[in-house]
C-alpha positions in Angstrom: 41.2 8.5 -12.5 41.3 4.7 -11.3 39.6 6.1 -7.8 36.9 7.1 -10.0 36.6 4.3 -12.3 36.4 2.4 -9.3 33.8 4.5 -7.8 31.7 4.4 -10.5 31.9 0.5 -10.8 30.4 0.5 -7.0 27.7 2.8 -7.7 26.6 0.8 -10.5 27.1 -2.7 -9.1 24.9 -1.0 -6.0 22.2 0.4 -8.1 21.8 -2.8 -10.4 21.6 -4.8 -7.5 19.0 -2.7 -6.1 16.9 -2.8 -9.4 17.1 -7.0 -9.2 15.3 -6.3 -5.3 13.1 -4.1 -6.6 11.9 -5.9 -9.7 11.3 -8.7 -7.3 8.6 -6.7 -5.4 7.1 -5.4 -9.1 7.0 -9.4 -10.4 3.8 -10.0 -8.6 1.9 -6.4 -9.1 -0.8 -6.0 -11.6 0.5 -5.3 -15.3 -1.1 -1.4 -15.1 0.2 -0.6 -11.5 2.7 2.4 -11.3 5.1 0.5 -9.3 7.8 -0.1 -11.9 7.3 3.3 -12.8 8.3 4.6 -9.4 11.5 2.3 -9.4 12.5 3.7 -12.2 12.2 6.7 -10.8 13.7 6.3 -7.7 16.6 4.8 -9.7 17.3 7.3 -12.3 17.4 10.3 -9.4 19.8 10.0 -5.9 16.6 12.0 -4.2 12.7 11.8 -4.9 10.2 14.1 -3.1 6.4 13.1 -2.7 5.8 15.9 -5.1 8.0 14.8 -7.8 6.3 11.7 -7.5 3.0 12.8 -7.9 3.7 15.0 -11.2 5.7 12.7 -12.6 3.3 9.6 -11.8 0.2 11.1 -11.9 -0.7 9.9 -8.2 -2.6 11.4 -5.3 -0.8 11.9 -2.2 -2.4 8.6 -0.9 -1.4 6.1 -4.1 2.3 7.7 -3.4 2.0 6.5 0.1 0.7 3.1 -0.4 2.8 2.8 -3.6 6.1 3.8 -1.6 5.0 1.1 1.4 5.0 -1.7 -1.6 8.8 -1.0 -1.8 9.7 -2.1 1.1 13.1 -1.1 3.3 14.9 -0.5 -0.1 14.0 3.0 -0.4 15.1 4.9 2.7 13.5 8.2 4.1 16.2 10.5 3.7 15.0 13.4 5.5 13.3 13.6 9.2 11.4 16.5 8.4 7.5 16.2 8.2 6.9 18.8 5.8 9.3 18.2 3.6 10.1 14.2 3.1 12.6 13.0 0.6 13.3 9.2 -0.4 15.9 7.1 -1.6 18.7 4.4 -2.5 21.7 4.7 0.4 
């Protein structure tokens, strides 16, 4: 049980710490730009797909893209497939 307590405290000192970083990046955006809204997204899911993104979001493939740029080295390609391309927080 303390192994998982522990755990748990790590996950969540990792994923706050990753929302501080990437509220940095969404200070300086315009106040309609999706970009919070993807954080959030990456944040409340260990994997996001470009397609999940898109329905959620209500983005074309291209706002993803330059939307997902914006974020920087935070959010990590997961996958190496082409076809199939997932993202997020290692």
């Amino acid at each position: 049980m303390t192994l998982g307590a522990v755990a748990g405290q790590a996950e969540l000192k990792r994923l706050s710490l990753a929302h501080h970083v990437l509220g940095q990046v969404a200070q300086s955006k315009h106040v309609d730009s999706r970009l919070p809204a993807l954080i959030d997204l990456v944040l409340s899911r260990p994997l996001i797909s470009a397609d999940i993104a898109q329905r959620d979001l209500k983005l074309t493939s291209t706002g993803f893209r330059r939307l997902r740029l914006q974020l920087g080295t935070s959010v990590k390609k997961v996958t190496g497939r082409r076809r199939f391309q997932a993202w997020g927080i290692l």
